[in-house]
C-alpha positions in Angstrom: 25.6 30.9 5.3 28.7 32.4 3.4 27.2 33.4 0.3 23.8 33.3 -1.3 22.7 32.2 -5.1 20.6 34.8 -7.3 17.8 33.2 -9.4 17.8 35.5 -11.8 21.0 38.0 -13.1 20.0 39.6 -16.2 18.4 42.9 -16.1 16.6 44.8 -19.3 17.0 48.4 -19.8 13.4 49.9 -19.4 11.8 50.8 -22.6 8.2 51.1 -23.9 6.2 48.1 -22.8 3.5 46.2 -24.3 0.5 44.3 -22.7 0.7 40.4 -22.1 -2.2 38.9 -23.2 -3.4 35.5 -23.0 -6.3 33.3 -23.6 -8.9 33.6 -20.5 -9.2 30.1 -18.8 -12.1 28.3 -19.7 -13.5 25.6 -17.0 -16.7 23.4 -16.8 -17.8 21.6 -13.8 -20.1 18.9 -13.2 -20.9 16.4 -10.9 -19.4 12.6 -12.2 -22.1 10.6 -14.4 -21.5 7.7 -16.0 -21.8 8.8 -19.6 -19.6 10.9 -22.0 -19.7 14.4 -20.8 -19.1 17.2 -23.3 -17.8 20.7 -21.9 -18.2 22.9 -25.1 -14.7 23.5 -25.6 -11.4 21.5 -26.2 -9.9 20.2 -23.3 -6.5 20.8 -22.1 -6.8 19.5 -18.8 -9.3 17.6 -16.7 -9.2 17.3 -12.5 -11.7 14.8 -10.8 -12.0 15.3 -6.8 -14.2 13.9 -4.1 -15.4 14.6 -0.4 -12.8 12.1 0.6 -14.2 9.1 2.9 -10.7 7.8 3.4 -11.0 5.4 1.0 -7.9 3.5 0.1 -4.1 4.3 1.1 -2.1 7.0 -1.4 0.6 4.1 -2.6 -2.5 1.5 -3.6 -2.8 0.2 -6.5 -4.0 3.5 -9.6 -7.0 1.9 -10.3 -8.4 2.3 -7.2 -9.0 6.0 -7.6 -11.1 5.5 -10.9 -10.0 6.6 -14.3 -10.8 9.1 -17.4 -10.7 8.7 -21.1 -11.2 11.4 -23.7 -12.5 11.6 -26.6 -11.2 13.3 -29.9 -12.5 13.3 -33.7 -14.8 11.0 -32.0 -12.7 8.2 -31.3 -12.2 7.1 -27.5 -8.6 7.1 -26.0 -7.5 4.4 -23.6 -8.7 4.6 -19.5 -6.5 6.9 -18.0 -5.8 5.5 -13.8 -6.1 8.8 -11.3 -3.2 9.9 -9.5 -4.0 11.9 -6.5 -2.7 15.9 -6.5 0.5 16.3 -5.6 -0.9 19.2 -2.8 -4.9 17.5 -2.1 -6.8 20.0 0.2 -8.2 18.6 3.7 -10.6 16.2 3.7 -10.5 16.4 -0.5 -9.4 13.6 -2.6 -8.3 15.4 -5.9 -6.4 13.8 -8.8 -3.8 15.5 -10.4 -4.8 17.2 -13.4 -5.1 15.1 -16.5 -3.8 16.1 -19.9 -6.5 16.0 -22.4 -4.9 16.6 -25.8 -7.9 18.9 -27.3 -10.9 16.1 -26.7 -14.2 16.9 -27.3 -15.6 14.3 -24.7 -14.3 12.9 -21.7 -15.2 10.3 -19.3 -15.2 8.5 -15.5 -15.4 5.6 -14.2 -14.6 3.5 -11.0 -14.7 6.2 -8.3 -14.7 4.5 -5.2 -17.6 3.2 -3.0 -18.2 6.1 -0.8 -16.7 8.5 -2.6 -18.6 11.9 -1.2 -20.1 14.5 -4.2 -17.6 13.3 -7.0 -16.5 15.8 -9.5 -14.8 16.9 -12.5 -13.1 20.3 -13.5 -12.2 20.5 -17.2 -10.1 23.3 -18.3 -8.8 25.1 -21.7 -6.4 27.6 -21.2 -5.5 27.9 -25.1 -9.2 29.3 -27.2 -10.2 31.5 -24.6 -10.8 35.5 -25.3 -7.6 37.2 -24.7 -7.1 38.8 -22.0 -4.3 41.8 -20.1 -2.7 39.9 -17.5 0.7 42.4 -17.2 2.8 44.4 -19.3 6.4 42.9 -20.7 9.0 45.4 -21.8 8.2 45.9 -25.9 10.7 44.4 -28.5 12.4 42.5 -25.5 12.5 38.5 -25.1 11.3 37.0 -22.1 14.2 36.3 -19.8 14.4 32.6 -19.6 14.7 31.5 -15.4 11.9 33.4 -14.2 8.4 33.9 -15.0 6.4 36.6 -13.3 2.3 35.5 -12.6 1.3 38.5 -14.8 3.7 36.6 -17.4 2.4 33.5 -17.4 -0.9 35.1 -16.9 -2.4 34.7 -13.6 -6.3 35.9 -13.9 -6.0 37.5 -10.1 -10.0 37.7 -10.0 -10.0 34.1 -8.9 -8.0 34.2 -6.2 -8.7 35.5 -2.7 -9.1 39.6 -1.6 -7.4 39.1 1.6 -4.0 39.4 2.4 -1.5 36.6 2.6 -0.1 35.4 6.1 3.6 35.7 6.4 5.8 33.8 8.6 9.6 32.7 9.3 10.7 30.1 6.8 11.3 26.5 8.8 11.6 24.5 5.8 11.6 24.0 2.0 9.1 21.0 -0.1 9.8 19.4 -3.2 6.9 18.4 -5.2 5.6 17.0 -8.6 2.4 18.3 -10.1 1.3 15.1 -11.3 0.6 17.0 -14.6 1.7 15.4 -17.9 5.4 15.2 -19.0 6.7 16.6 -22.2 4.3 20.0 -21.6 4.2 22.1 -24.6 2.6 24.8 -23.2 3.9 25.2 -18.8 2.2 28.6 -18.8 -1.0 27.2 -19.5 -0.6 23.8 -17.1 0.5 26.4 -14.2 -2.9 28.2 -15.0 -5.1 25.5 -15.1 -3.4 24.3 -11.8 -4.2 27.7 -10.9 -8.3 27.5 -11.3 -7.9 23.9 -10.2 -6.6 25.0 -6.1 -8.0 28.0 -6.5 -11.9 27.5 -7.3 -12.1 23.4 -6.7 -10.1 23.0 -4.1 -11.0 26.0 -2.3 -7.5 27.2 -1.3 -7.9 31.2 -1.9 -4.8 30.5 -4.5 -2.3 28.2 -6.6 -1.0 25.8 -3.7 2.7 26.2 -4.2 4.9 29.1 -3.9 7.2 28.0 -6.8 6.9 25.9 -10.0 9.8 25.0 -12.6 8.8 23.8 -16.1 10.9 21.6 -17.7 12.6 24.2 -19.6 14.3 25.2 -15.7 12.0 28.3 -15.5 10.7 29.5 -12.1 7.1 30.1 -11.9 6.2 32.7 -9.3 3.2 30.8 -7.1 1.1 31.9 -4.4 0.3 35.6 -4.7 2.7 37.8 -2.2 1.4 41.2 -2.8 -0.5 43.3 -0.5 -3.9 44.7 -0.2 -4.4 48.5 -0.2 -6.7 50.5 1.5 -8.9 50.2 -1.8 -9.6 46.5 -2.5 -8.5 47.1 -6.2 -5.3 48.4 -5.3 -2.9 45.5 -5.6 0.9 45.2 -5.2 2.6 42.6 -7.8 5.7 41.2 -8.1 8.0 42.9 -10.6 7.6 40.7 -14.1 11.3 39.3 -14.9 11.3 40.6 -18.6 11.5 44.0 -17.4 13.8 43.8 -14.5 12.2 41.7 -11.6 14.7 39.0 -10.6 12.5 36.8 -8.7 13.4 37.9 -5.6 9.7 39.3 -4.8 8.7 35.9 -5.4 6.4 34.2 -2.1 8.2 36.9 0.1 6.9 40.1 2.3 9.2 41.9 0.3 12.7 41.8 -1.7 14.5 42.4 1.9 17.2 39.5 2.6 15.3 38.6 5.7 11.2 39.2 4.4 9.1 36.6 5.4 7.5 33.8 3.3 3.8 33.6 2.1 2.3 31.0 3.4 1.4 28.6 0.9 -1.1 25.4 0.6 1.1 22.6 -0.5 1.4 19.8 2.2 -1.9 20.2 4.4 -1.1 20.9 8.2 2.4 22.0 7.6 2.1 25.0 5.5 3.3 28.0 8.2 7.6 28.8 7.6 7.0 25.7 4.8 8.4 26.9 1.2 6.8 24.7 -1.6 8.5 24.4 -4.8 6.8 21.6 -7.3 8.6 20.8 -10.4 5.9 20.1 -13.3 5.0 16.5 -14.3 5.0 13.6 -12.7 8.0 11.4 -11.5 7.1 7.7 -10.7 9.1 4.7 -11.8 5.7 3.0 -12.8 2.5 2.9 -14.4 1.0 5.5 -16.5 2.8 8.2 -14.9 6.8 7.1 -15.2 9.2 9.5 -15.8 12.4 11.6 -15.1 12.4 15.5 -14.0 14.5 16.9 -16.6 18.3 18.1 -16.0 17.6 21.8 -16.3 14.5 21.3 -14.5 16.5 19.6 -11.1 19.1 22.3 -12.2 17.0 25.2 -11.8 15.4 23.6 -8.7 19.0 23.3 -6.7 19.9 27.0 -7.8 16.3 27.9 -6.2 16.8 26.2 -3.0 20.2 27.7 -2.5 19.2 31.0 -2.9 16.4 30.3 -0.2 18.7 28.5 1.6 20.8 31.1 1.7 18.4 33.7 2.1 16.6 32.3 5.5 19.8 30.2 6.6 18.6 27.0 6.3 20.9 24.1 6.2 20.7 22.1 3.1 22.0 19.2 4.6 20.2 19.5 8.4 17.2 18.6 10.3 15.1 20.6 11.1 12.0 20.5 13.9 9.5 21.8 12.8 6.8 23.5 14.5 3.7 25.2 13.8 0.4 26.1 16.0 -0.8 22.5 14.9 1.7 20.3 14.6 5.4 19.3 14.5 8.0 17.0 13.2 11.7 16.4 12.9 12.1 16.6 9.1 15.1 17.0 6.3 15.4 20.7 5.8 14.8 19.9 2.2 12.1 17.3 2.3 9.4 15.5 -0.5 6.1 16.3 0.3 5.6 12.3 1.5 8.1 13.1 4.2 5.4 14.7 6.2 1.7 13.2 5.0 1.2 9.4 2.9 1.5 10.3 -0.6 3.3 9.8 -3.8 4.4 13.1 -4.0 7.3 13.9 -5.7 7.2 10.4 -7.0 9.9 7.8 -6.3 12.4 8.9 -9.1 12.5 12.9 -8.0 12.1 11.7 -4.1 15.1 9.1 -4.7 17.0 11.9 -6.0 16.5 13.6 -3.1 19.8 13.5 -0.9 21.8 14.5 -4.5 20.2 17.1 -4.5 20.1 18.4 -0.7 24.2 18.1 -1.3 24.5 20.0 -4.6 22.6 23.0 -2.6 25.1 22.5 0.0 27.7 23.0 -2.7 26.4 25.7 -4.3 26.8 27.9 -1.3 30.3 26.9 -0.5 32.5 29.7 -2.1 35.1 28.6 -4.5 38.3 30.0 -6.1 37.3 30.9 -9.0 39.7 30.2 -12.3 39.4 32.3 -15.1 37.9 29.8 -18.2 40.9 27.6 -20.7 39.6 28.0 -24.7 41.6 27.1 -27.6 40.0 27.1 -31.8 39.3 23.4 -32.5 39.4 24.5 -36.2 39.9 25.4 -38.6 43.2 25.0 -37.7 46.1 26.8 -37.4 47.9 27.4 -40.5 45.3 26.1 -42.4 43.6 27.7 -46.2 40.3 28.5 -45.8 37.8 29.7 -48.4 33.8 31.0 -48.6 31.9 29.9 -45.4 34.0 28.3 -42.9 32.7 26.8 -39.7 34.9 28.4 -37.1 34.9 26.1 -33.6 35.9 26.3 -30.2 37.0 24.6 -27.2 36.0 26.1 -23.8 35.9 25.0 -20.1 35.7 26.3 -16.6 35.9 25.2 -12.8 32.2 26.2 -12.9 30.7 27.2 -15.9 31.3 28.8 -19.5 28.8 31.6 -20.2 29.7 32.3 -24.3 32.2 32.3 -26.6 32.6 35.1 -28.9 34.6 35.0 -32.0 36.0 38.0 -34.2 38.7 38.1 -36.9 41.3 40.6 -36.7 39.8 42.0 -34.2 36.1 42.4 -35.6 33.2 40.1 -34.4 32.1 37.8 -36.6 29.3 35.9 -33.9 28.2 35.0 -30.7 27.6 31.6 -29.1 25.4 31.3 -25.6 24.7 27.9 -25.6 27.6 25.4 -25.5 25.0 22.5 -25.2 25.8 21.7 -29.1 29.7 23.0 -28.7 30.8 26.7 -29.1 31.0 27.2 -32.9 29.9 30.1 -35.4 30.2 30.3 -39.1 32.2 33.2 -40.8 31.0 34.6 -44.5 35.3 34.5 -45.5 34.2 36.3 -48.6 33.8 39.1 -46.8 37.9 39.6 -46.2 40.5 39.9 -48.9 42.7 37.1 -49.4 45.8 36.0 -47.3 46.3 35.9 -43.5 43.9 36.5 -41.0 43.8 35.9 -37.4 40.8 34.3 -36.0 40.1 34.7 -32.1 37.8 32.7 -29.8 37.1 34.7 -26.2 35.3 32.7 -23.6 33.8 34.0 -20.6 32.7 32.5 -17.6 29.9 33.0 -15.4 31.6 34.9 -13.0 33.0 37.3 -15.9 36.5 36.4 -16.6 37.8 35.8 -20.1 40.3 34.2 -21.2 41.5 34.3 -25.0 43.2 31.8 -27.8 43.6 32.1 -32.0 45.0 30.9 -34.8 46.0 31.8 -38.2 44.4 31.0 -41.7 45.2 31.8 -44.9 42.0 33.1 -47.0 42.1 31.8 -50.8 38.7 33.0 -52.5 40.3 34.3 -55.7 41.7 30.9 -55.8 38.9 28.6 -55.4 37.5 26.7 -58.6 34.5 28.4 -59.9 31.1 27.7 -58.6 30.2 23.8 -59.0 28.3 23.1 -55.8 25.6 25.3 -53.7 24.1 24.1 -50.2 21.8 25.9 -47.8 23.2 29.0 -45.6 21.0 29.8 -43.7 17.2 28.5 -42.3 14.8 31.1 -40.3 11.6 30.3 -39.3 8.6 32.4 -37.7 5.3 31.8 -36.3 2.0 33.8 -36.6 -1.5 33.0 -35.1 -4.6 32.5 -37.2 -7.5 32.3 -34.6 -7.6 28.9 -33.4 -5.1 27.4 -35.8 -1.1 29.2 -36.3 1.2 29.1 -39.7 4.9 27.8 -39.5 6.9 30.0 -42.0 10.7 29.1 -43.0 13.1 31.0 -45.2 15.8 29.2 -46.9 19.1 31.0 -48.3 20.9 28.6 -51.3 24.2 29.9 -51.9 27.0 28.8 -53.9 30.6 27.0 -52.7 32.0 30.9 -53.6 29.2 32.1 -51.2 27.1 34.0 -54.0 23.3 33.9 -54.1 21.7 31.0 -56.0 18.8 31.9 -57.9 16.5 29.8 -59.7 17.1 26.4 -57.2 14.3 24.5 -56.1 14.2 23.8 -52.2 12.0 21.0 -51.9 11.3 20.1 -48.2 8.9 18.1 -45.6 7.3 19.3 -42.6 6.9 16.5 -39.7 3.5 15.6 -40.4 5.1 14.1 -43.5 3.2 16.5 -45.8 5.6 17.9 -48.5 6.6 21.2 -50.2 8.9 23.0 -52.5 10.0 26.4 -52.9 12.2 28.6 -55.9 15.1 30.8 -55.1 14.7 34.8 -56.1 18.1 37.0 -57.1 18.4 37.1 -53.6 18.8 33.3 -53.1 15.9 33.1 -50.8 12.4 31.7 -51.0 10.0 30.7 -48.4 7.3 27.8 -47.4 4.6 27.7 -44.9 2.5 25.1 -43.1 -0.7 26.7 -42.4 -3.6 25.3 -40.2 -1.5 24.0 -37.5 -3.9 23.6 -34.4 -3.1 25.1 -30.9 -2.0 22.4 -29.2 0.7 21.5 -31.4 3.5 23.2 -30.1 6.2 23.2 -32.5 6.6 22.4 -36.3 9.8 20.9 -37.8 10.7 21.7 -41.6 13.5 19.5 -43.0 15.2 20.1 -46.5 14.8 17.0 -48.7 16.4 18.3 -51.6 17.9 21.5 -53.3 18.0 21.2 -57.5 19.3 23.8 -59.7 20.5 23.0 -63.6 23.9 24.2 -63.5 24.8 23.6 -59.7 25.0 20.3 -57.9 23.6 20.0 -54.0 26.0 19.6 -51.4 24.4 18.6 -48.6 27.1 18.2 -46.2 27.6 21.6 -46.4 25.0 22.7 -45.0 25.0 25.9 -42.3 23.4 27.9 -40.7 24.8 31.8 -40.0 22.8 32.6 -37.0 22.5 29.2 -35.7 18.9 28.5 -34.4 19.4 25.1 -37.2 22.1 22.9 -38.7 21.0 24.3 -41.7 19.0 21.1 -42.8 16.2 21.0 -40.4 14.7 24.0 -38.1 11.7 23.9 -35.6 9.3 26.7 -35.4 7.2 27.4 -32.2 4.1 28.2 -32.1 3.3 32.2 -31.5 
């Protein structure tokens, strides 16, 4: 291969560190009855698996495998048809894990005729005792592509004491989980997959030796450390949020030709077989329909790539493989019912399949590189600007724009990262005396190069009609836990069309579970609201501002803003801590 792809580029100076703590996994097992079964605990997800007779074909009809229904505040949820795991053990039938929404209750029905010792697993892996999984570097944000098993808190007493077994990678798997789409909390569906092949399924560890959320994060899988001379004495990968770039991940070591772990993800054909499994579950009917998301397939291409790369594989080749069992001619990129009858990775990720085989070609195909084209969309040039101006920019590249910064006369003014809404940042013009000013938009690609354009403006504060309007100029929101509940908090800063604090105005506004609230501005323009009680498994509150009233001022909400951009300046979500 000419050139290889690295899954993670960032790296975070080293500072003090703080332990990663997250709620211990709670599980309750019990053989199927035919009554409601009660676990003691609210369940996130439930797994139902069988001695497996050989009872019906994977691609039959759902109901053929039984189904579940939960219940919560004591009212029953529809039937629920079982899927089978997207990585079943041998001679194990195992569904894949079933979303439960915080029930109280669940129950099964319509396992098959012969079915040997049926079984459930129910899991929470959200009101557990917290527990020290790693260390993360203090103060720092997690960095977003990689996610270390200490980070997404891997309890290593459940998985096997011995060593891994390490062999030349053949050939690289695509799975789906069969987990539930729309996940609002990955770290805790990759743990209770976890317990689920680990304990249930008997498989010393998690099956696979990658997993990408939805968000496009890698998951490190299957434990590739090694075993000391004292059994305690573990070697980890190195967490991502303090420098680790992944490349530890299911390998010997970080070394450009280490072997792979190997894993337990398509039974028979595990040895020199890399499993990556993109979570949720990707058919085109049923209960189960749905589309792997684009930074999700995104991630997934820049993973294989830097494996292809790494073990020089051919994307686009066939490959026979061969291991001490078996062999088969097989894509070098494969879905998991390329080598065994399953649904695995579900017809709309398998479809997608050979697009995906020839953008990891492409990606390790070198390219001349042009530096990025920007220009300001506005304001424009020449124009007379006054108080808070939304300054906007235009900005592409052969491959890809990283950020756009912005600065006028030479001092910066913002930063934008994420180009998924446009590049744009607002400026305080207040802040500069009146008359010319040049405004400058830098954009940067990927591989470093900048490229610069600007206008411009004339600045006419001293000149602006006194105050007649205010609007909302900025929206922050944070999240703090309360036990088994967490409070949404927003701040909102009412300022006037000259871009002085409003005091006195009343910032009424509605959180989306439609319950209202109101709030009145200090000297400093700013008051707060909180929605308090919100339960675990909610993952995000939205606060929207209704309306702002003030006696002397009238509310314009059109111009709206937001200064460091994580809202439009009407609405903001908060995530839960």
């Amino acid at each position: 291969m000419t050139a290889a792809v690295t899954l993670v580029l960032v790296m975070l100076p080293t500072v003090a560190v703080q332990a990663v703590r997250v709620p211990e996994t709670l599980s309750h097992r019990a053989p199927v009855t035919a009554g409601p079964v009660t676990p003691g605990f609210p369940i996130d997800h439930l797994g139902v698996l069988w001695d497996d007779p050989g009872h019906a074909p994977d691609h039959a009809d759902h109901s053929s495998h039984g189904a579940v229904r939960f219940r919560l505040d004591g009212v029953w949820g529809e039937w629920i048809p079982l899927i089978k795991d997207g990585a079943p053990g041998e001679g194990l039938w195992a569904s894949g894990l079933v979303a439960g929404g915080g029930a109280e209750a669940f129950q099964v029905r319509g396992i098959p005729p012969g079915a040997g010792s049926p079984r459930t697993a129910a899991f929470n892996t959200s009101d557990g005792p917290l527990r020290t999984s790693g260390i993360r570097v203090g103060g720092a944000a997690a960095i977003d592509n990689c996610v270390s098993r200490a980070e997404w808190g891997a309890d290593e007493s459940l998985r096997s004491r011995e060593a891994p077994d390490f062999f030349d990678a053949q050939v690289m798997t695509v799975h789906h989980t069969a987990t539930s789409n729309d996940d609002p909390d990955p770290e805790g569906t990759v743990r209770a997959i976890y317990a689920y092949h680990s304990v249930d399924n008997g498989w010393r560890d998690i099956g696979y030796n990658y997993l990408i959320g939805e968000d496009g994060r890698v998951f490190e899988g299957r434990w590739s450390g090694q075993l000391g001379a004292n059994p305690e004495d573990d070697t980890y990968s190195q967490a991502c949020n303090a420098g680790g770039n992944g490349a530890d991940f299911a390998h010997e070591s970080t070394d450009p030709d280490a072997q792979v772990a190997r894993g337990a993800h398509v039974g028979g054909f595990n040895t020199g077989n890399i499993g990556v499994a993109l979570l949720g579950s990707f058919n085109t009917d049923g209960p189960y329909q749905g589309d792997p998301t684009t930074p999700a397939v995104s991630a997934a291409e820049q993973l294989l790539a830097e494996l292809a790369a790494r073990h020089d594989i051919d994307p686009l080749g066939t490959v026979d493989y061969v291991n001490d069992v078996n062999s088969l001619s097989v894509d070098a990129i494969a879905g998991h019912r390329d080598y065994l009858a399953t649904e695995c990775p579900g017809d709309v990720l398998y479809a997608m399949l050979p697009a995906i085989r020839e953008n990891v070609a492409a990606l390790l195909v070198p390219v001349d590189d042009a530096p990025p084209q920007v220009s300001v969309a506005s304001p424009a040039d020449g124009a007379t600007v006054h108080g808070t101006v939304a300054v906007t920019a235009s900005a592409t590249d052969d491959v890809a724009v990283e950020r756009v910064a912005f600065s006028v006369d030479g001092l910066p003014i913002g930063v934008d990262d994420d180009g998924s809404d446009g590049w744009s940042v607002s400026w305080e013009s207040m802040s500069t005396t009146d008359g010319a000013h040049t405004i400058t938009a830098t954009a940067t690609d990927t591989a470093g190069q900048s490229a610069d354009a600007a206008v411009i403006v004339t600045v006419a504060n001293q000149t602006t009609p006194g105050p007649s309007t205010m609007h909302v100029a900025d929206l922050d929101g944070v999240s703090t836990s309360q036990g088994r509940t967490w409070t949404a908090a927003v701040t909102a800063s009412v300022r006037e069309n000259t871009g002085s604090p409003v005091a006195g105005a009343t910032v009424n506004g509605m959180w989306n579970d439609d319950s209202t609230t109101s709030c009145r501005t200090d000297t400093s323009g700013t008051c707060s609201a909180e929605l308090a009680g919100i339960r675990k498994r909610t993952g995000v509150a939205q606060f929207t501002v209704v309306s702002v009233w003030h006696d002397d001022l009238t509310y314009d909400a059109a111009g709206n803003t937001d200064t460091d951009g994580d809202s439009d300046g009407t609405t903001i979500t908060v995530r839960k801590p």
